[in-house]
C-alpha positions in Angstrom: 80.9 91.5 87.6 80.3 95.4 88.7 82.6 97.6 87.5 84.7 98.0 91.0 84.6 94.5 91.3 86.6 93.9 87.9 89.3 97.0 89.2 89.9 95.2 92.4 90.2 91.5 90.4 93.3 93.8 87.9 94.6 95.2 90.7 95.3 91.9 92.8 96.2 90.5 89.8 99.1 92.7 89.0 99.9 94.0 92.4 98.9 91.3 95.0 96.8 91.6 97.9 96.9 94.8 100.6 96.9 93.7 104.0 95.9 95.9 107.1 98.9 95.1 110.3 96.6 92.5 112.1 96.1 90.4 109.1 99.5 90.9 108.2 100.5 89.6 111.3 99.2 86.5 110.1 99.4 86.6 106.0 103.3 84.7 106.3 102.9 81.0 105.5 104.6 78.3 107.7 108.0 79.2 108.5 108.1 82.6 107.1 107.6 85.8 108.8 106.7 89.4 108.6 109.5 91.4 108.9 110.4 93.8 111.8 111.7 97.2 111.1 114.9 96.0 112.4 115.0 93.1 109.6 113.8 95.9 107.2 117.1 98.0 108.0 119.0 94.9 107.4 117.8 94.7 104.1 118.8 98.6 103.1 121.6 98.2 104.0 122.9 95.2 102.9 121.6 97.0 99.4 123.7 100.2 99.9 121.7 102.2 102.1 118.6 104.5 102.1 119.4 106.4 99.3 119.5 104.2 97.0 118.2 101.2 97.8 114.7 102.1 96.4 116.0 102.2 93.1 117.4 98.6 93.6 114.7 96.7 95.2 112.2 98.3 92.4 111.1 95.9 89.3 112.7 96.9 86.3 108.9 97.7 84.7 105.6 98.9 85.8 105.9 101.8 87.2 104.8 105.0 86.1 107.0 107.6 84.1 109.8 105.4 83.9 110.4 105.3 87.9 111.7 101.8 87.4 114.9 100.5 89.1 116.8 98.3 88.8 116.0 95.1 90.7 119.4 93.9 90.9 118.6 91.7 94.1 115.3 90.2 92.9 112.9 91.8 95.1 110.9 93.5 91.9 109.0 95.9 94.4 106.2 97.0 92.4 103.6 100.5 92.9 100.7 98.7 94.3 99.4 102.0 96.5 97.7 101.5 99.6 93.7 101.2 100.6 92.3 102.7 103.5 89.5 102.1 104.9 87.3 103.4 103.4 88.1 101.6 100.6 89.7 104.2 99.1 92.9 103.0 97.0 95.6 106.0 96.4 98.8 106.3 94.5 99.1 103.1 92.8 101.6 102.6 89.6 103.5 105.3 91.2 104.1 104.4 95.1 104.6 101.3 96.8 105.0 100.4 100.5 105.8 97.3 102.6 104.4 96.6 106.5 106.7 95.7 109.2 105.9 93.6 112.3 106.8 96.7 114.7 104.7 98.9 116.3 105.5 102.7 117.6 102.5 102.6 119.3 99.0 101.0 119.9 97.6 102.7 116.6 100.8 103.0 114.3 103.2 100.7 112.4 106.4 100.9 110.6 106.4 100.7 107.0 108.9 101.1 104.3 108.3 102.7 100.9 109.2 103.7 97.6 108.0 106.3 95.1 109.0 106.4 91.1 110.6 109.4 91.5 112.6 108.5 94.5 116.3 106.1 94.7 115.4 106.2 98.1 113.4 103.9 100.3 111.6 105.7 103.2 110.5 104.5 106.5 107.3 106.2 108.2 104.4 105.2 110.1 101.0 104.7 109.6 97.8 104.1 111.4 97.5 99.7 111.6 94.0 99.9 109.8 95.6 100.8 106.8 95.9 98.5 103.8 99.5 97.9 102.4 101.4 95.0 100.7 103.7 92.6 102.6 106.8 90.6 101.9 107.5 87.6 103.9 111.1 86.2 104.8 112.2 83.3 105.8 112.4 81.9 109.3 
């Protein structure tokens, strides 16, 4: 096993797999779906909001310089990073970020995300060939 190959076998180990938006489309298993932004703002929300619902969704270890949260829901978000495509993987232990099913256009997608420094969780865009982590829910 090369070198890279034994990085990318941690790295799925601890953090699961990234997914670009087209496979995540179809990542879900049977009766579970990716959710849209609009499901995404559900979930802040029902957590207490932007500004601190990083900080509540995060696991409780793993991330680095003591970013960790709380986790009081269960969700244990962890800092897997993202990949492009390049194959290029950046910020991981110390960022982590979640696809939505909704476009804002032909070459972007909505995404939320969490940093350790940050309480907050953070919704931007990014191009659809980008590689990010994904959490299902439940039809």
């Amino acid at each position: 096993m090369s070198v890279y190959s034994a990085i990318l076998h941690w790295l799925y180990k601890k953090y699961g797999r990234l997914y670009d938006w087209e496979t995540a489309k179809r990542s879900c298993p049977s009766g579970w779906h990716l959710p849209s932004d609009a499901e995404w703002q559900e979930l802040v929300n029902f957590v207490g909001g932007e500004k601190i619902a990083g900080k509540k969704l995060k696991a409780t270890s793993g991330w680095v310089e003591n970013g960790n949260g709380t986790d009081e829901y269960g969700f244990s978000a962890l800092p897997s990073g993202y990949c492009r495509t390049n194959g290029m993987f950046q910020f991981v232990g110390s960022f982590g970020g979640w696809l939505s099913s909704t476009e804002e256009n032909s070459e972007n997608v909505y995404y939320r995300n969490v940093g350790y420094e940050q309480t907050d969780i953070f919704k931007y865009t990014i191009a659809k060939t980008t590689f990010f982590s994904v959490r299902c829910i439940q039809d």
